[in-house]
ZANUDO-512878 format. One record per residue (C-alpha): x, y, z. Coordinates in steps of 0.2 Angstrom, whole numbers, plus 2048, in hexadecimal, padded with zeros to 3 digits. Layout:
N
XYZ;...
// end
This chain:
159
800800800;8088117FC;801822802;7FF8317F6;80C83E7F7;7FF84B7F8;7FB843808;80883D80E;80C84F812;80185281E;80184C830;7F5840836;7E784583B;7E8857832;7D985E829;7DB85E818;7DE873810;7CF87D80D;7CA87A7FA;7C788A7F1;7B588E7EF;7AD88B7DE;7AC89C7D4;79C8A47D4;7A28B37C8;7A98AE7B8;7AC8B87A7;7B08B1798;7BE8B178F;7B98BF781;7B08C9790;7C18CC798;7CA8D0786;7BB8DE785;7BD8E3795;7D08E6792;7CD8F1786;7CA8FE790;7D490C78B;7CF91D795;7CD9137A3;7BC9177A6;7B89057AC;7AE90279A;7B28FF78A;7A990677C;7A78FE76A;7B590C763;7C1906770;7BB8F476C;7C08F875A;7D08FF760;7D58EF768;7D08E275C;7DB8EC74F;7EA8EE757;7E98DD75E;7E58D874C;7F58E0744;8018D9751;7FA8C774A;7F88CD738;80C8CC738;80C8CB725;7FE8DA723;7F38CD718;7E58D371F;7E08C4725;7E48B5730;7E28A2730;7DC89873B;7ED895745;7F08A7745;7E08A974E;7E289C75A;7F18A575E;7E88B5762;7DB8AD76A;7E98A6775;7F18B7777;7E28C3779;7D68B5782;7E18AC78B;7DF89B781;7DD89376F;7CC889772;7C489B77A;7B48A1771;7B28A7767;7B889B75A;7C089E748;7B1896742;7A48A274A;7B08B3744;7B28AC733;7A38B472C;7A58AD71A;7AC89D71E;7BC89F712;7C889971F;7D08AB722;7CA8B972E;7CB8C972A;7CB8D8739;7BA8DC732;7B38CC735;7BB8CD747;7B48DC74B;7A38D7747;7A38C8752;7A98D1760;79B8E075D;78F8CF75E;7978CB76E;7988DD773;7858DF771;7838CE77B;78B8D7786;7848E8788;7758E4795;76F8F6797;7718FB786;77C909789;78990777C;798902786;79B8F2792;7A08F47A2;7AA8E67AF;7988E07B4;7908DE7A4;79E8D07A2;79C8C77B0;7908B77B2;78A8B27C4;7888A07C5;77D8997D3;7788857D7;78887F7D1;78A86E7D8;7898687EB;7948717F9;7A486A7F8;7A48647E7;7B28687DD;7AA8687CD;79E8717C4;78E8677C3;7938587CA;78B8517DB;78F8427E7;79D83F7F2;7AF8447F1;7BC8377F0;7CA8357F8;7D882D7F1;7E4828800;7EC8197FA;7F180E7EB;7F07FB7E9;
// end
C-alpha cells in the first residue's frame, strides 16, 4: 500500500486545506478583451474604442499587411488578445463569408454582435458589469465541479 504524496504531507489527523470556493462571477473570454479596451479610462468602452482595439490588435497579427488572416493566425490572436485558441468566438463564427480568411471588417462585426450582446441598458458603451455573468445553483456545497453532485472521493491509497 503506498500513500499519496499529496497526503503524505500532512500530519495525521490534519484537516485537509480549505478548497477555494466555486466562482460565482465569471466573464467570458471576449467580455474581458472588450473590457480592456478601455482607453480613457472611463471604466467603459465604447464601439470607437472597440474599433480602436480590434485594429491595432489586428495589424500586430496581420504581419504581412494582407489584409487578412487564416485560421492559425487567428487562433493565435485569440490566444493573445483572449487568453486562449479554443476562446469564442471562433474563426468559424467571424468568418462571415466562409472563404477561410478573416478580414478586420469581418472581426469588427462579430465583436459589434457581441458588443450589442453585451450592452444591457442600451447606452452605447459596455461597462465592467455588463460583462460579467452571476452563476447561481452550481452544483452541491463542496463540490468541486460545476454541475456535478454526490460525494467527494478521496483518494488515499493505491493497490
Amino acid at each position: 500500500m503506498m500513500v499519496m504524496p499529496a497526503l503524505a504531507q500532512q500530519p495525521v489527523g490534519a484537516t485537509p486545506p480549505a478548497r477555494q470556493p466555486l466562482a460565482t462571477i465569471i466573464a467570458e473570454p471576449v467580455g474581458m478583451m472588450i473590457a480592456a479596451c478601455d482607453q480613457n479610462g472611463d471604466a467603459l468602452v465604447s464601439r470607437a474604442e472597440l474599433d480602436t482595439c480590434l485594429a491595432k490588435s489586428f495589424a500586430a497579427t496581420d504581419a504581412a499587411r494582407k489584409g487578412s488572416i487564416g485560421y492559425i493566425d487567428y487562433s493565435d490572436w485569440a490566444l493573445k488578445w483572449l487568453g486562449d485558441r479554443n476562446a469564442l468566438p471562433s474563426p468559424f463564427e467571424v468568418d462571415a463569408d466562409g472563404d477561410n480568411r478573416i478580414t478586420l471588417a469581418e472581426l469588427e462585426a462579430r465583436f459589434g454582435a457581441i458588443f450589442t450582446r453585451l450592452d444591457h441598458d442600451r447606452d452605447g458603451s459596455v461597462s465592467r458589469a455588463e460583462v460579467l455573468t452571476i452563476r447561481s445553483g452550481v452544483g452541491a456545497p463542496g463540490d468541486g465541479l460545476p454541475g456535478k453532485r454526490g460525494k467527494r472521493r478521496h483518494a488515499t491509497t493505491t493497490p
